[in-house]
C-alpha positions in Angstrom: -1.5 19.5 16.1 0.8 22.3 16.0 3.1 23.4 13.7 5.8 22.5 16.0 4.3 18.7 17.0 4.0 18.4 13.1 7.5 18.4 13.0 8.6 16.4 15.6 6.3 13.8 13.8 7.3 13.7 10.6 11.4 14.3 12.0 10.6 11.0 13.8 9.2 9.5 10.5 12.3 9.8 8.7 14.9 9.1 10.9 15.3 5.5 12.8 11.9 5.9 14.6 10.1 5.3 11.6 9.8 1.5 12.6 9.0 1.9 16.3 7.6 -0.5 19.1 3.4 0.2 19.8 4.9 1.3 23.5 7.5 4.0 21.9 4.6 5.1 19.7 1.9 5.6 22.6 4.6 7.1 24.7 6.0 9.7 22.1 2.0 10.7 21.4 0.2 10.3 24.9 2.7 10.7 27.2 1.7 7.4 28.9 3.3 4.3 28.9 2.3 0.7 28.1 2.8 -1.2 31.0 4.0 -4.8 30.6 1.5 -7.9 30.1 0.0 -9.7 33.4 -0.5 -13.4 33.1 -3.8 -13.0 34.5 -5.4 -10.5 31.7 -4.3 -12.9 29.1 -5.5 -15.8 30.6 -9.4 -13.7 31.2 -9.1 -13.0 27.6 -8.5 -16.3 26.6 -11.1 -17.5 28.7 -13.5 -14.9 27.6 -12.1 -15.8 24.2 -13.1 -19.4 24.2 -16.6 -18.9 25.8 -18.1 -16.2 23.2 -16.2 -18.7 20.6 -18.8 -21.4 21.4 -21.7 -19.0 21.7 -20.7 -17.1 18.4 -20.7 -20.6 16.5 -23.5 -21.9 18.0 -25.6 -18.5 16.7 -27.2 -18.3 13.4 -25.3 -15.8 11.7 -27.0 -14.5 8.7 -24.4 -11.7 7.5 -24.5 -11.6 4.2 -20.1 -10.6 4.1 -17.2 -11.9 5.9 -16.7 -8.0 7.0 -20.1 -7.4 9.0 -19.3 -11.0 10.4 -16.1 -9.4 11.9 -18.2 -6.1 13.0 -20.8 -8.7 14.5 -17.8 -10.8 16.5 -16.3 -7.5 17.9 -19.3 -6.1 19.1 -20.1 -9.0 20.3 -17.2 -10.1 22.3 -17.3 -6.2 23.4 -20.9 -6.4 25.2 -19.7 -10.1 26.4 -17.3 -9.1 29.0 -15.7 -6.0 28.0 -16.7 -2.0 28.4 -16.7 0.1 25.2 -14.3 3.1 25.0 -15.8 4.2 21.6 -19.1 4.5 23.2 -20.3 1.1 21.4 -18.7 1.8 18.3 -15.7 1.6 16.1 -13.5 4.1 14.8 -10.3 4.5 16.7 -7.8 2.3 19.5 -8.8 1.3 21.6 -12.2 -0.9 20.8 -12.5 -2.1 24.7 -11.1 -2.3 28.2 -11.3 -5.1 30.6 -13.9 -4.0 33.7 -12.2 -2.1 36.9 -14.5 -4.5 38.7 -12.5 -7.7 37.1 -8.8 -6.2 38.0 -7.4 -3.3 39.5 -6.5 -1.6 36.7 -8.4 -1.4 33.7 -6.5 -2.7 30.8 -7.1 -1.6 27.1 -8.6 -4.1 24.6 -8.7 -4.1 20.5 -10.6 -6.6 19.1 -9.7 -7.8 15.4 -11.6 -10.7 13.5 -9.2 -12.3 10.7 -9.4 -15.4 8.0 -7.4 -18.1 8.4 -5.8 -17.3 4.9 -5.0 -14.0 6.0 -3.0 -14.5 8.9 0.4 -14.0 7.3 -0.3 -11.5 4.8 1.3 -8.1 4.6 -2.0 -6.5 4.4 -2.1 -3.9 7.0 -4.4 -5.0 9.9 -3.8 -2.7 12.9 -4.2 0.8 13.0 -3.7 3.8 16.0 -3.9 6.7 15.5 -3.5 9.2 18.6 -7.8 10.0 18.9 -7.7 10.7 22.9 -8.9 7.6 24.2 -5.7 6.7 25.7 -6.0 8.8 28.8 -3.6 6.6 31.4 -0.9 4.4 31.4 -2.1 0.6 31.6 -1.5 -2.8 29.6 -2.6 -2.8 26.1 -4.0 -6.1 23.9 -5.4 -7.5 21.0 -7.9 -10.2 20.8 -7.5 -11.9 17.5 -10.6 -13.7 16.4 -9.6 -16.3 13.7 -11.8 -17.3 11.5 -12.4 -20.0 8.8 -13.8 -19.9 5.4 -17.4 -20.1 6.8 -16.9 -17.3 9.0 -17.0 -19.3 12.4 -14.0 -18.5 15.0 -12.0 -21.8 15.2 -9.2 -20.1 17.9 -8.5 -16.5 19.7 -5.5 -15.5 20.0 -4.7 -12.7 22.8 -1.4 -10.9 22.3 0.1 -8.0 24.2 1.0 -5.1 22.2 3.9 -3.4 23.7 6.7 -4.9 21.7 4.0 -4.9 18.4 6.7 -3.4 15.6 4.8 -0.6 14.5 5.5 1.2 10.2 4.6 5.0 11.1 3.9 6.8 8.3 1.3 10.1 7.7 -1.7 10.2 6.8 -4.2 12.4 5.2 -8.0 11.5 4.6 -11.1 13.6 3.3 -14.7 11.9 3.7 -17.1 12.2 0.9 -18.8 15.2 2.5 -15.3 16.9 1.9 -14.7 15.7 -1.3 -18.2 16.2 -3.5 -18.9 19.1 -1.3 -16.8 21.3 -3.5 -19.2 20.4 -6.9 
């Protein structure tokens, strides 16, 4: 980032952008826009949603913690009827998009997993950061997997996340290699 975009950055984080819409975000950071929601992506995701939701539960899952659960449901629902952007794996937005071969365009998919007991916590559960993988202008959503104290999905919930009210704030991080290399 340059020292220039730096600014423009953390200027918008402490005026009145710093609580933004997802679309404002993506548009300020990409330079693409996040098109409106089409009936018929959320009703293939809901679909989709409901069949993996009745193979899922019907599978022995063995995991020993709720979070590889959620890693197994999101890989999962990915290889069902989505095509990876991460190249299979996590680690940045988007998770998914929905086949060219389903629509004509090729919306973008995050896939969350979430207790029941979580769902309206203040807990911070979504996350973008501008990684490169949003490289057009399409419809953006997240497929909520909600789950009960046994781990199995009792409901999906698909929501588009134009109009999601997005906290910017900046972030630093240092990985282990960064921090014990210096011993």
């Amino acid at each position: 980032m340059s020292e220039q975009e730096l600014k423009q950055f953390a200027d918008m984080l402490d005026g009145p952008k710093r609580h933004c819409l997802f679309e404002d975000l993506v548009k300020q950071r990409t330079g693409f826009d996040v098109l409106s929601p089409k009936t018929e992506h959320i009703n293939f995701l809901k679909t989709k949603g409901k069949e993996y939701k009745e193979i899922y539960n019907n599978l022995k899952n063995e995991s020993a913690t709720p979070n590889e659960k959620g890693h197994k449901i999101e890989d999962g629902f990915r290889k069902y009827c989505l095509e990876s952007v991460t190249g299979g794996k996590g680690g940045g937005y988007p998770d998914a998009q929905i086949p060219q071969s389903t629509f004509d365009s090729m919306p973008y998919v995050e896939i969350k997993s979430f207790n029941t007991k979580h769902k309206l916590s203040s807990m911070r559960a979504f996350y973008y950061s501008s990684t490169g993988r949003i490289t057009r202008s399409t419809e953006h959503y997240l497929a909520g997997f909600e789950l009960d104290n046994q781990n199995n999905i009792i409901d999906i919930h698909i929501i588009s996340n134009n109009k999601l009210p997005i906290n910017n704030r900046i972030e630093g991080n240092a990985s282990y290699q960064d921090m014990y290399n210096q011993i």
